[in-house]
N, C-alpha and C positions, 0 to 999 in steps of 0.2 A: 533416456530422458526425452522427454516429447516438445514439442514446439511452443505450447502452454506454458511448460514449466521453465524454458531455455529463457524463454521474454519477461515471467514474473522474475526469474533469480535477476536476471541484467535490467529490470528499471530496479527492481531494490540496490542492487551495486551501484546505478549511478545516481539514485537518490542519495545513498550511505556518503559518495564521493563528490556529494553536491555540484555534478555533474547536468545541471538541467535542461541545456539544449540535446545533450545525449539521451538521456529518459524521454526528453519531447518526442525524440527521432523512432522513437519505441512506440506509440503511440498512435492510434487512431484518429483521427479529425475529429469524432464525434466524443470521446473520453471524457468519461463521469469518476471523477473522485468523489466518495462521499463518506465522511467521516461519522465514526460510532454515534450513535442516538444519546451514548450516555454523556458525552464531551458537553458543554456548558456553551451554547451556541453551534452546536456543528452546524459545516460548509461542504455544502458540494460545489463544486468546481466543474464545468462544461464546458467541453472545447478546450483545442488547445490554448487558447488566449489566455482564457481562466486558469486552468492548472498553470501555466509561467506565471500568473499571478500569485499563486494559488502558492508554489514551490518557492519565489520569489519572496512571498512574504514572509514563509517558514525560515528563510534562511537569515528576515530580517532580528526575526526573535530569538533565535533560537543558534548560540556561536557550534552547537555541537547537536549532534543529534544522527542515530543509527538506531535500525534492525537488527536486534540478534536473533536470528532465524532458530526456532528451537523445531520446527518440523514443517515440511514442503507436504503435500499432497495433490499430485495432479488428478483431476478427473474430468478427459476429454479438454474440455474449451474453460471450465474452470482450475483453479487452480487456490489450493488452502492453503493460509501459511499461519502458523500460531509463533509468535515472534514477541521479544519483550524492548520497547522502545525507550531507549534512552536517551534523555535529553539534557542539555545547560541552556538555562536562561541568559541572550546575549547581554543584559544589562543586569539582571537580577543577580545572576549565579545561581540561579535556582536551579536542582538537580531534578528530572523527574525519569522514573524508575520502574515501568508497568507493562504487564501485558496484553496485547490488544490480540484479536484473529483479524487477519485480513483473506478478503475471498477477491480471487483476481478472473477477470472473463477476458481470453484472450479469442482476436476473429481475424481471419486472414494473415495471423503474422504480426499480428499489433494490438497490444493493452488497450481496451473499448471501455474497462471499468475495474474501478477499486470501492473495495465497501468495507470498510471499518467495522469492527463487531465486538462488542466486552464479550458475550457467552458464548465458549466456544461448539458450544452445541450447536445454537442456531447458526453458524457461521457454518459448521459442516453440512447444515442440514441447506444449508446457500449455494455449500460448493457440491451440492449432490452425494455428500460421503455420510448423512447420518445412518446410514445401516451398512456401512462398511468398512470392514476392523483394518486397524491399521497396520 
């Protein structure tokens, strides 16, 4: 397992553990969160201020919510993950149920960017893997 993929599995762990000074500690100064195009408002988050924001708010809505990792792929400095996100509404109870790709660019040792994707094509074609099998 390569250094890419060691930093994407451990901020997904301590996002899952809503651990967010931990995940911060993972992360680059410059770190761009930027959620799927299809979400109803997507947020990109810049800097570390933003993302504590950014994770902070997620944890105001939301009493539950994880990663079930259905497939990692490293390549070099990115890293693919097709995972289905589940969530509880912290007031509503609302369940939600879906899977998203995430494409993670690790530099230096530290998560620089996350990019949310619905099509997992393009999201391989992000993380450098759309011509190769997996």
């Amino acid at each position: 397992m390569g250094e890419s993929l060691k930093i994407a599995k451990a901020w997904v762990e301590a996002c899952d553990q809503g651990e967010i000074e931990a995940a911060l500690e993972l992360c680059d100064p410059r770190v761009e969160l930027v959620e799927a195009q299809e979400l109803p408002g997507p947020v990109t988050a810049t800097g570390i201020d933003a993302v504590r924001r950014y994770l902070e708010r997620f944890q105001k809505h939301w009493s539950e919510g994880h990663w079930e990792a259905e497939e990692f792929r490293e390549a070099g400095d990115k890293v693919f993950l097709r995972a289905r996100l589940r969530l509880v509404g912290r007031h509503s109870g609302i369940e939600v149920d879906r899977q998203w790709i995430y494409v993670f660019t690790v530099r230096d040792g530290k998560l620089l960017r996350q990019v949310g994707f619905d099509d997992e094509a393009e999201g391989l074609g992000a993380a450098g893997l759309a011509d190769r099998p997996t």
